[in-house]
C-alpha positions in Angstrom: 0.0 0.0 0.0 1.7 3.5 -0.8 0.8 6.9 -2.4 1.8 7.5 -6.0 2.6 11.2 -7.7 4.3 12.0 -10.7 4.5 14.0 -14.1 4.8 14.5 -17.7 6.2 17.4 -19.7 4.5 16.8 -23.5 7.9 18.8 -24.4 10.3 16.1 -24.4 13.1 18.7 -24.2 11.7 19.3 -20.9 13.3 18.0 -17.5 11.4 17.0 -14.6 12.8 18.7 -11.2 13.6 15.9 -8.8 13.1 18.4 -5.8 9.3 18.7 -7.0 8.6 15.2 -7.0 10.3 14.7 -3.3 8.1 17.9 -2.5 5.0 16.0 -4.2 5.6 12.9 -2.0 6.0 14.7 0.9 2.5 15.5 1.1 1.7 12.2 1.3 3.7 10.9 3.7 0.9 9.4 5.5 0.0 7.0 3.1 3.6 5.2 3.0 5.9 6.3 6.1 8.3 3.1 5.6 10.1 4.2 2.6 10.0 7.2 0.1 11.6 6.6 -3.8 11.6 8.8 -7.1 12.6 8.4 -10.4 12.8 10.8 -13.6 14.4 10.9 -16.6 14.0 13.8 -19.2 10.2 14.8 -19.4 8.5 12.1 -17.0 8.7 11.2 -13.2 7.5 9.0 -11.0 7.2 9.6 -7.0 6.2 7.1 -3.9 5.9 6.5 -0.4 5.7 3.3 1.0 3.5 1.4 3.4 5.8 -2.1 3.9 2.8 -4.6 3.6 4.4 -7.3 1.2 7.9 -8.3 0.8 9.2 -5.8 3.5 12.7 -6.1 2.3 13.0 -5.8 -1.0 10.1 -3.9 -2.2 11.6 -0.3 -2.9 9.9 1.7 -5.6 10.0 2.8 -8.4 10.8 -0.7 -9.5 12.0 -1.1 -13.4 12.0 -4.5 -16.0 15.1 -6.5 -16.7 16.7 -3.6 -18.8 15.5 -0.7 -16.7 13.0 0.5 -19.7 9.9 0.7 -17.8 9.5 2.2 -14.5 6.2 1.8 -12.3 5.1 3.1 -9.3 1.7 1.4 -7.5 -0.8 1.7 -4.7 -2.8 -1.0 -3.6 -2.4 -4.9 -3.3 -2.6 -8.0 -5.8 -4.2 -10.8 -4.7 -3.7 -12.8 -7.4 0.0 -11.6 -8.4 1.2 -14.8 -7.7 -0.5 -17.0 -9.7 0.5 -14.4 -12.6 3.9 -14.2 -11.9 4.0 -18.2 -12.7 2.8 -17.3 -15.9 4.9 -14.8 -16.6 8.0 -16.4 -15.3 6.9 -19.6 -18.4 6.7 -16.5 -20.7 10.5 -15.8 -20.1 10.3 -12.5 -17.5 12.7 -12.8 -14.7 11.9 -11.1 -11.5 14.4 -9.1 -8.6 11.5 -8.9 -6.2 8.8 -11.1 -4.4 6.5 -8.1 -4.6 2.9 -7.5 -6.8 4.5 -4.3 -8.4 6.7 -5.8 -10.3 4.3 -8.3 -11.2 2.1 -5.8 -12.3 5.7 -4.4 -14.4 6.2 -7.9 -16.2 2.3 -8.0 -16.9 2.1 -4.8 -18.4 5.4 -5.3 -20.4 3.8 -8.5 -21.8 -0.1 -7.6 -22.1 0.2 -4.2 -22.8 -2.9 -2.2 -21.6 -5.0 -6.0 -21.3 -3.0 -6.3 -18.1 -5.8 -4.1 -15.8 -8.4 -7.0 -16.8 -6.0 -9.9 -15.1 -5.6 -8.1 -12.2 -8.0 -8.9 -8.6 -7.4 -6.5 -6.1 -7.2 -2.9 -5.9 -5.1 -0.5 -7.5 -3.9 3.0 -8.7 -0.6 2.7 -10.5 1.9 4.9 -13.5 3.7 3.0 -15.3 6.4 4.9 -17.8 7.7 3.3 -20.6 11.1 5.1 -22.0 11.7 3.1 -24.6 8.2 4.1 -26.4 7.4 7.4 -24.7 4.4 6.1 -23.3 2.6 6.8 -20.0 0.2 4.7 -19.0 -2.2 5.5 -15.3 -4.8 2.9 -14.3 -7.1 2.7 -11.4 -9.1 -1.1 -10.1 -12.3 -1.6 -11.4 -14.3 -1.0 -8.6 -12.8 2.6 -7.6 -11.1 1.4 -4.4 -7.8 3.1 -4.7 -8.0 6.8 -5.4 -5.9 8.5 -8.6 -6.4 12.3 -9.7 -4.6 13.9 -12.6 -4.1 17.6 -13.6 -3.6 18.5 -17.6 -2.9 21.9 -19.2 -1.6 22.5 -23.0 2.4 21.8 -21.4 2.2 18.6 -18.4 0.0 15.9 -17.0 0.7 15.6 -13.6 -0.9 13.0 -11.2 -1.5 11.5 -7.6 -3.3 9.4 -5.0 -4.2 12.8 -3.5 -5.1 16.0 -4.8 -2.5 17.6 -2.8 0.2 16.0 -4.2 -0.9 17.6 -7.9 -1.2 21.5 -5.8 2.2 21.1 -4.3 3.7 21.2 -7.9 4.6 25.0 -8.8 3.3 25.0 -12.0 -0.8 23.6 -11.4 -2.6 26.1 -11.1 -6.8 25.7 -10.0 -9.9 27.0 -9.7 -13.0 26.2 -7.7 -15.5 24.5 -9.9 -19.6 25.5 -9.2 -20.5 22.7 -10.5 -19.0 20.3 -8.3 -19.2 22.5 -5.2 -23.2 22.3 -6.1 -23.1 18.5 -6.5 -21.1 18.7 -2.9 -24.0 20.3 -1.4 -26.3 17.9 -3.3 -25.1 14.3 -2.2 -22.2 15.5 0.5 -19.7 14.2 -2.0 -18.2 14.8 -5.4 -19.3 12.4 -7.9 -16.1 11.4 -10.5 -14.7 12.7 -13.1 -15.3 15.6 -11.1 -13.3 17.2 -8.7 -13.5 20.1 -6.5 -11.3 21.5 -9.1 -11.7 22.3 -12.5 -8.7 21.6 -13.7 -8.3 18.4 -11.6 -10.2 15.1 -13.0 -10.6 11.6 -11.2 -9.8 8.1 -13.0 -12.9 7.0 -12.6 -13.1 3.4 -11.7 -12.6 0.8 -14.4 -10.5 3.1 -16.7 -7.1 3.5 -17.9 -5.5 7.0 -19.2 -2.7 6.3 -21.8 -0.2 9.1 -23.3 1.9 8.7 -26.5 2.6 10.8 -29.3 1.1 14.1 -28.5 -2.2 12.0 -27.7 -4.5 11.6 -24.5 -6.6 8.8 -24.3 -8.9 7.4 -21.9 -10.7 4.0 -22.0 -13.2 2.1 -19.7 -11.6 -1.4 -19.7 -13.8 -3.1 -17.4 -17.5 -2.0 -16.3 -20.4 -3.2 -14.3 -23.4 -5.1 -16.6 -26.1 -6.1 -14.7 -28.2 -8.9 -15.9 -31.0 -10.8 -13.7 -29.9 -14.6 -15.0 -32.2 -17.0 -13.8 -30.9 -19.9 -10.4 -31.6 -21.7 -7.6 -31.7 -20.2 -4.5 -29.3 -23.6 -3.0 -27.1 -23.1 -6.2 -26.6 -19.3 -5.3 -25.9 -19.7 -1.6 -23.4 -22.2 -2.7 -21.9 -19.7 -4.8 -21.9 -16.8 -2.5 -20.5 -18.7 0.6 -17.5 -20.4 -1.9 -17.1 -16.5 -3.3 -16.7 -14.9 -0.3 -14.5 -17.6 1.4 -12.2 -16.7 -1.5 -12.0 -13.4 -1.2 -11.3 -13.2 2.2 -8.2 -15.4 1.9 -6.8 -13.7 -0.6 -7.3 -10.8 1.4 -5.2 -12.3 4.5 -2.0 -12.9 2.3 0.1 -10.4 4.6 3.8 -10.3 6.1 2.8 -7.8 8.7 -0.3 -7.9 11.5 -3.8 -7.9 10.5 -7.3 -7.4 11.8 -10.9 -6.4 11.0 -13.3 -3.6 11.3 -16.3 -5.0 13.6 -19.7 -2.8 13.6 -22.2 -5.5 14.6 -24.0 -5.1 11.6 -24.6 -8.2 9.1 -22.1 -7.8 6.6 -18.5 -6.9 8.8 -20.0 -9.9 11.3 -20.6 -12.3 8.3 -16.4 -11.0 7.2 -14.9 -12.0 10.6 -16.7 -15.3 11.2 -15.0 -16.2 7.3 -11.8 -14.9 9.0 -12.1 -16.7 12.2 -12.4 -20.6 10.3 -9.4 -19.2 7.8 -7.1 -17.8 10.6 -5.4 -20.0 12.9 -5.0 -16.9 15.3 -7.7 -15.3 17.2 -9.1 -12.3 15.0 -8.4 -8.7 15.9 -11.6 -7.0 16.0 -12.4 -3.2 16.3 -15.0 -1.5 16.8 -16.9 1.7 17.8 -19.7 3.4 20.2 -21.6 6.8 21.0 -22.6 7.8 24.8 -26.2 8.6 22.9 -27.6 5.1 23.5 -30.1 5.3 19.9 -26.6 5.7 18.1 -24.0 3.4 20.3 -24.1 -0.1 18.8 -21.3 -2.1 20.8 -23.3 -4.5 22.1 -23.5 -6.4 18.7 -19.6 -6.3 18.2 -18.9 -7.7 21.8 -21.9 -10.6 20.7 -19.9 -11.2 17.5 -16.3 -10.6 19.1 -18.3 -13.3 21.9 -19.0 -15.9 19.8 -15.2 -16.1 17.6 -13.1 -15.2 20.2 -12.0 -12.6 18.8 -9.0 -10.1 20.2 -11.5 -7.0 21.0 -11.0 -3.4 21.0 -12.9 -0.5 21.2 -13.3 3.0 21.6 -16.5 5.6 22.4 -16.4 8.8 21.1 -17.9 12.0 22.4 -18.3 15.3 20.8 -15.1 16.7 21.5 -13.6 14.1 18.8 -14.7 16.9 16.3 -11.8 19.0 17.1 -10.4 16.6 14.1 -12.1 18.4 11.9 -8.9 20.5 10.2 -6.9 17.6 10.2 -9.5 15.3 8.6 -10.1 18.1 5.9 -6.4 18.2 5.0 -6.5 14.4 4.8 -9.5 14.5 2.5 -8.5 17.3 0.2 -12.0 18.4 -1.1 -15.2 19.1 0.8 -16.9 15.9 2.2 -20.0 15.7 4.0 -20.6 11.7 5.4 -19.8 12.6 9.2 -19.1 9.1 9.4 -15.4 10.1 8.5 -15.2 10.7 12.5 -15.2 7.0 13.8 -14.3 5.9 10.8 -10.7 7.5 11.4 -10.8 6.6 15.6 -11.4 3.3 14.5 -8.9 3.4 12.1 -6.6 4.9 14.8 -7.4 2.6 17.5 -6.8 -0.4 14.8 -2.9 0.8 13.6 -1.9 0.6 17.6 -2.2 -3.5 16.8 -2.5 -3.7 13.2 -1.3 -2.4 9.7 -3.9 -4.0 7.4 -7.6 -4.5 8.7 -10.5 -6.1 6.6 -13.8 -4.2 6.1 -17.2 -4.8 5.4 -17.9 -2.0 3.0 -20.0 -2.8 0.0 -22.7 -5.2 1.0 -25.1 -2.6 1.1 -24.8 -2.1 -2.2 -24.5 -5.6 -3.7 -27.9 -6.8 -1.5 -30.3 -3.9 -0.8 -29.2 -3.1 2.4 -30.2 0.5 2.7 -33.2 2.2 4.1 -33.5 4.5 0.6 -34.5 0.8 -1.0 -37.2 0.4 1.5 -38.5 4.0 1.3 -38.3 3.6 -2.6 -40.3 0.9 -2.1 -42.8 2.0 -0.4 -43.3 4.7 -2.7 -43.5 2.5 -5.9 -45.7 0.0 -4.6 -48.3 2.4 -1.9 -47.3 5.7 -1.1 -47.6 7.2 -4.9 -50.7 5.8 -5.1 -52.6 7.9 -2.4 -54.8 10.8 -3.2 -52.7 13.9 -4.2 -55.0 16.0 -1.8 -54.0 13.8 1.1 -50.1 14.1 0.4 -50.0 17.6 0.2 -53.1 18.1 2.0 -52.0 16.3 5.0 -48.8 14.5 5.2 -46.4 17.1 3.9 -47.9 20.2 6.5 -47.4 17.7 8.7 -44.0 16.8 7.9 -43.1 19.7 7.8 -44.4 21.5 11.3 -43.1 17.8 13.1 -40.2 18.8 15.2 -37.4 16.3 15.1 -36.3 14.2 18.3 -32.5 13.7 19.0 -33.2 9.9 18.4 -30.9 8.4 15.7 -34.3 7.3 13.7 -37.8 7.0 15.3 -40.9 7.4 13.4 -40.6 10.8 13.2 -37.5 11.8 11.5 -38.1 9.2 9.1 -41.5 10.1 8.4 -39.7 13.7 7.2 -37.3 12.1 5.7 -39.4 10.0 3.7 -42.1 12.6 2.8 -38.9 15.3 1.4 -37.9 12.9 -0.7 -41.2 12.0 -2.2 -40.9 15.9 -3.3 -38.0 14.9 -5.6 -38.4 14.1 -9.6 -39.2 9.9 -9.7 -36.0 9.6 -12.3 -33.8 9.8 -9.1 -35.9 6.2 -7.8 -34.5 5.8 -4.7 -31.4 8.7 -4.9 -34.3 10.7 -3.9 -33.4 9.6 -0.5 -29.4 10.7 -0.7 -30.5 14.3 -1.5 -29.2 16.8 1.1 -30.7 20.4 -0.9 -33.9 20.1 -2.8 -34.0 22.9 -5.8 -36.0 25.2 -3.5 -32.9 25.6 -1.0 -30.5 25.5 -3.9 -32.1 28.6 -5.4 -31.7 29.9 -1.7 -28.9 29.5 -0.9 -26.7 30.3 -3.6 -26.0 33.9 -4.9 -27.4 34.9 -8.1 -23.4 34.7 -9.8 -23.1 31.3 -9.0 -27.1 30.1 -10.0 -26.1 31.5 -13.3 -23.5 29.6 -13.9 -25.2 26.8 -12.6 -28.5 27.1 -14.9 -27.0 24.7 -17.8 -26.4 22.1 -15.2 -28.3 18.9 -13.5 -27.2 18.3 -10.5 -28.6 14.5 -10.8 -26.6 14.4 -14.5 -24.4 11.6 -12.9 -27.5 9.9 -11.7 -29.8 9.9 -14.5 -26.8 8.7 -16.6 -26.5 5.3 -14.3 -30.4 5.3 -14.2 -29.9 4.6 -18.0 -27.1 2.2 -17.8 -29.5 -0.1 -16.1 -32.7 0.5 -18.2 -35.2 -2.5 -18.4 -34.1 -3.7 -15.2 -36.0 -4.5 -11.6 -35.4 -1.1 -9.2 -33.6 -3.4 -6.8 -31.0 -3.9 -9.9 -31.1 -0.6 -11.1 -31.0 1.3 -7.5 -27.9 -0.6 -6.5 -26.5 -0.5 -9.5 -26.4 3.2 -9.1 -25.1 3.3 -6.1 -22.6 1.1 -6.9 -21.1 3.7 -9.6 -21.9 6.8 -7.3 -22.1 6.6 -3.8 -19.9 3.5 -3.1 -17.1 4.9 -5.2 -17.2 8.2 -4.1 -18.3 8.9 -0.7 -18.1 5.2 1.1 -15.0 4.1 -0.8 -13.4 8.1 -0.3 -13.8 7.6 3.6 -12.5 4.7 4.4 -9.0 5.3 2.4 -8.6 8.4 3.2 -9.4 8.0 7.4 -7.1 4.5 7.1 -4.3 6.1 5.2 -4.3 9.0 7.7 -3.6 6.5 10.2 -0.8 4.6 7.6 -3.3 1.3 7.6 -4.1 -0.2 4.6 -8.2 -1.2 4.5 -9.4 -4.3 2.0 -12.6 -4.9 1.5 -13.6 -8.7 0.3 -17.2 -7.9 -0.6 -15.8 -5.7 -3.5 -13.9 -8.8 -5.2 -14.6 -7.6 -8.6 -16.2 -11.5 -8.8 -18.6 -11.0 -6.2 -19.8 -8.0 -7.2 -20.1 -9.2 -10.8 -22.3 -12.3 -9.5 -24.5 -9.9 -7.0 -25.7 -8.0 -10.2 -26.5 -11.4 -11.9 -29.0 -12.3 -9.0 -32.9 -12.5 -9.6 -34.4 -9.2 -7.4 -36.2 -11.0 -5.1 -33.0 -12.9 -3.9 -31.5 -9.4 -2.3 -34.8 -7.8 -1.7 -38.5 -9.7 -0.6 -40.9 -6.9 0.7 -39.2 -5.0 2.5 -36.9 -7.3 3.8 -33.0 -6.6 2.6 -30.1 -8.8 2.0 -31.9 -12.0 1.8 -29.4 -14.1 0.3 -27.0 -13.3 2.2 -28.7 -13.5 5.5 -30.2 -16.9 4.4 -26.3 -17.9 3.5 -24.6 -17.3 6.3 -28.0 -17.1 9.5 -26.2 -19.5 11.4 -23.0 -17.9 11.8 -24.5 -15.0 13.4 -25.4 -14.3 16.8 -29.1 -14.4 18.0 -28.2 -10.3 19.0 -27.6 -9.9 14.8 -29.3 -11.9 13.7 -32.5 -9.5 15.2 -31.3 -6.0 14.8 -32.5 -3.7 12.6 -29.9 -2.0 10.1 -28.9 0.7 11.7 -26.3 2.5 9.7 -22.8 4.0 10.6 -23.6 7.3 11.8 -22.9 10.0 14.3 -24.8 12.7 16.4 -24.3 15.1 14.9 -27.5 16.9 14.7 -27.2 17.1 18.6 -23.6 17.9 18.6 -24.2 21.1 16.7 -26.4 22.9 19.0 -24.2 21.9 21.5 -20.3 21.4 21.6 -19.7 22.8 18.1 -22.2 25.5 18.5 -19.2 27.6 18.9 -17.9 26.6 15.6 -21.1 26.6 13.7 -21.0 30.4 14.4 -17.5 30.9 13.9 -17.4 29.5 10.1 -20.8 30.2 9.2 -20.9 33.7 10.2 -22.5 36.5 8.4 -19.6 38.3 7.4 -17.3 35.5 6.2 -20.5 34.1 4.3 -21.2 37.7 2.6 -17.7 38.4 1.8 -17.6 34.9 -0.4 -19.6 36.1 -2.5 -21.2 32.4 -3.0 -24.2 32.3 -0.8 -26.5 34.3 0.5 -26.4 34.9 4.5 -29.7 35.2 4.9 -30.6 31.5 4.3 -27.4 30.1 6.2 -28.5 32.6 9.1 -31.8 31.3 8.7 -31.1 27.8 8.8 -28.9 28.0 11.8 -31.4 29.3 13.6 -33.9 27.0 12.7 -31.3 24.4 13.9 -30.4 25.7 17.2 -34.0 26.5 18.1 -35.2 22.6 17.3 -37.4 23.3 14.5 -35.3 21.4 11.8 -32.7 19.0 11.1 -30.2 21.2 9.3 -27.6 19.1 10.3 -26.5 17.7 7.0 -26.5 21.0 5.0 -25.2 23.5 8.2 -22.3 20.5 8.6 -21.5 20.3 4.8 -21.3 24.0 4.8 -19.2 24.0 7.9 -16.7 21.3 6.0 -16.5 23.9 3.1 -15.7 26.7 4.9 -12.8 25.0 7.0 -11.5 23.7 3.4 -11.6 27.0 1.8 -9.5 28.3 4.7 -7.1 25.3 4.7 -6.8 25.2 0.6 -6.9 29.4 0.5 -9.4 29.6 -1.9 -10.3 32.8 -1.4 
């Protein structure tokens, strides 16, 4: 696991500075403290830190071929590199390390771009090849490992983090409306966007190549969904033999390892597959909240119970958001999930015992798991059908004049929630649900500048274009199908590397083995989702390794209090960064409907939390990033 950087002059005359690529990998220390390297040679350079996670000794990068032609720098693991490096050793390749980089070298060498669709794991790596003049970037199909990449008329420069591409002297970047209003939308920033204009994302899947004068880009793996028709005995059988997989090739490791343990169905399913594959009792981690409705560590101890696991946890309280300006730096552009908070303690609390931990990220998305699929639901098959009169007549007054409780759920703050989403277009289906500021509040809150440049835009664009990709298809396909290209890639997937690289831990996530994920969207519907009941084949699959405490919870969700938080412990704050005069000397939104909504807020009225927060998080960034 490391952090990459590097650059391209398109003048081959041009040399790369070494002292800005050590300046570039400096910013990313975090992400590899074990070992630093660079490499350049007339117009290109490559940059790296280290996190030792594989062949500790010898696995210094850049690493080069046999006649030191080709140069790549990686991030990520292989899990398969070794059966590949048996095939290419029969092909003639001879290797200097034991490590996946160089496998990933000798692949590329031999396959040319083709080498990305032989690859399981995850992955952000440059690869330079002298000899041709050719750069190639790639990025894991999923979108688990992060890679951004600036271009103007004279360089491409690129990195796991956007501040590796602002330390160079010569980027130079704008904020971009567009994305700040997609921010505000879905509390991330969907890809190719970035906060920047001039800064893209790889999105997930692709691969960015560079020869003669010529960019191109190409999708060499992506998602199709198709509903193919089995047995429910023959898909359990699958799904238990998948998953086994995965997480064994996810405990290949020379240095200690643990897991991320939440209580909830999917992490609990993980570690019971790592407890029968480890002959070592499993490190577990986990986190809790003083506010009983939120703390949930009475299913991890009933898991951690039941395996034996090695324990561990932590509660947090509300003074863990005086992280706030160090998460921002770690983040590099606006991000509104507050989950980022114990998803970085727990990451902290993990790297005292461990340096790679196993998470259960992504079966939410592959069976149904969220409430939004539920409400969406709901919608489809009862709510849409009431009389219009007694909707607006009735439910949304009353939605609207219901005060909300300090509970984490309760019937009434998802009543609200469920009736504001109702108010959004159907195209979103159940993306209606993830929607943070409704057109009414956007027209608001913005200043008239920044509507008009806003007017030519969608701020669902990314949305209806997955809604497309999976036209013809049940909504329980087509809902987590978009999620899978939107919200798993680019808030879920952001968090956790970004909070586990702060830390310098490396996070795997089996669930997103590109195989599992490819059978999940092969499923009939009614195998993830029956009523309103979620994750049925995977419940059904693994009931009996689950506690009788799991195995009747509700999901729940990883959450914080927030909402409570702000009128109390960081009511200070609020006031501080969303004070009238900073807001009106912007220039981007109008005071009056952040003063309102504060108020609103403190006095109980509304749930502001999620647009008061992701305003908050914006004006700490702009401060940190001086965009002023």
């Amino acid at each position: 696991m490391c952090g990459i950087c590097g650059q391209l002059y398109f003048d081959p005359s041009r040399r790369v500075n070494p002292d800005i690529l050590r300046s570039m990998c400096g910013t990313i220390v975090h992400r590899g403290p074990d070992d630093e390297g660079q490499w350049s040679r007339g117009p290109a350079g490559l940059g790296m830190r280290r996190l030792s996670i594989i062949d500790l000794s010898t696995g210094h990068q850049p690493i080069s071929n046999e006649d030191n032609s080709m140069q790549i720098v990686f991030n990520g693991e292989i899990y398969n590199f070794q059966l590949l490096r048996r095939e290419l050793e029969t092909l003639g390749h001879r290797f200097r390390t034991n490590t996946d980089t160089e496998t990933i070298l000798h692949g590329y060498e031999e396959w040319g771009t083709g080498i990305c669709e032989r690859l399981n794991g995850m992955f952000a790596f440059a690869v330079w090849d002298d000899r041709n003049h050719v750069l190639f970037l790639a990025r894991d199909r999923i979108g688990i490992k992060p890679l951004y990449y600036y271009q103007d008329d004279e360089k491409l420069v690129f990195g796991s983090e956007l501040k590796a591409i602002l330390r160079h002297p010569e980027v130079a970047c704008t904020l971009d409306p567009v994305a700040l209003n997609n921010y505000l939308t879905f509390e991330y920033i969907p890809a190719p966007r970035s906060i920047f204009r001039e800064v893209h994302k790889l999105p997930p899947g692709h691969w960015l190549y560079w020869q003669d004068d010529q960019l191109r880009e190409r999708s060499y793996w992506t998602l199709v969904p198709q509903e193919m028709p089995i047995s429910e005995n023959q898909a359990r059988e699958k799904l238990a033999a998948l998953l086994k997989d995965a997480v064994k090739l996810r405990l290949i490791s020379d240095v200690p390892l643990g897991a991320f343990l939440s209580g909830g169905l999917d992490s609990s399913i993980m570690v019971s597959q790592m407890a029968a594959l480890m002959d070592q009792p499993v490190k577990t981690f986990s986190i809790g909240f003083k506010e009983s409705s939120y703390n949930e560590l009475k299913y991890a101890r009933a898991v951690a119970a039941k395996y034996k696991t090695d324990h561990h946890e932590f509660v947090i309280e509300a003074n863990a958001l005086e992280l706030t300006e160090k998460l921002i730096r770690h983040l590099d552009e606006p991000f509104g999930d507050f989950s980022i908070f114990p998803t970085y303690l727990v990451s902290k609390m993990a790297r005292d015992f461990v340096t790679v931990v196993l998470s259960g990220d992504g079966g939410d998305e592959l069976f149904s798991g969220y409430d939004s699929y539920r409400a969406h639901r709901f919608d489809r098959s009862f709510y849409h059908l009431l009389p219009k009169a007694l909707k607006h007549g009735l439910f949304d007054p009353m939605a609207r004049n219901l005060n909300p409780t300090e509970k984490k759920k309760g019937w009434i703050n998802s009543f609200k929630r469920f009736v504001q989403g109702t108010q959004l277009p159907k195209s979103l289906y159940h993306a209606r649900w993830m929607v943070f500021l409704q057109e009414m509040e956007r027209q608001q809150l913005f200043s008239d500048d920044i509507l008009e440049e806003l007017a030519p835009y969608d701020p669902y664009d990314f949305i209806h274009t997955y809604s497309r990709q999976a036209d013809g298809l049940s909504d329980v396909t087509r809902t987590g199908y978009i999620d899978v290209k939107s919200y798993l890639v680019d808030d879920i997937l952001v968090k956790v590397d970004r909070m586990s690289m702060a830390v310098s831990l490396e996070a795997r996530v089996p669930y997103l083995d590109h195989r599992i994920v490819e059978f999940c969207y092969s499923l009939p519907p009614a195998m993830k989702m029956k009523g309103y009941k979620t994750k049925m084949l995977l419940q059904n699959t693994f009931w009996d390794a689950l506690p009788p405490e799991v195995q009747k919870r509700d999901k729940q969700g990883f959450s914080i209090p927030i909402k409570n938080w702000i009128r109390n412990d960081l009511k200070s704050m609020m006031l501080d960064l969303l004070s009238e005069q900073r807001i009106r000397q912007q220039g981007l939104f109008r005071p009056e409907t952040v003063n309102r909504w504060v108020r609103e807020h403190l006095d109980g009225r509304e749930n502001h939390s999620h647009k008061l927060w992701a305003l908050m998080v914006f004006q700490q960034w702009k401060e940190i990033y001086n965009q002023d």
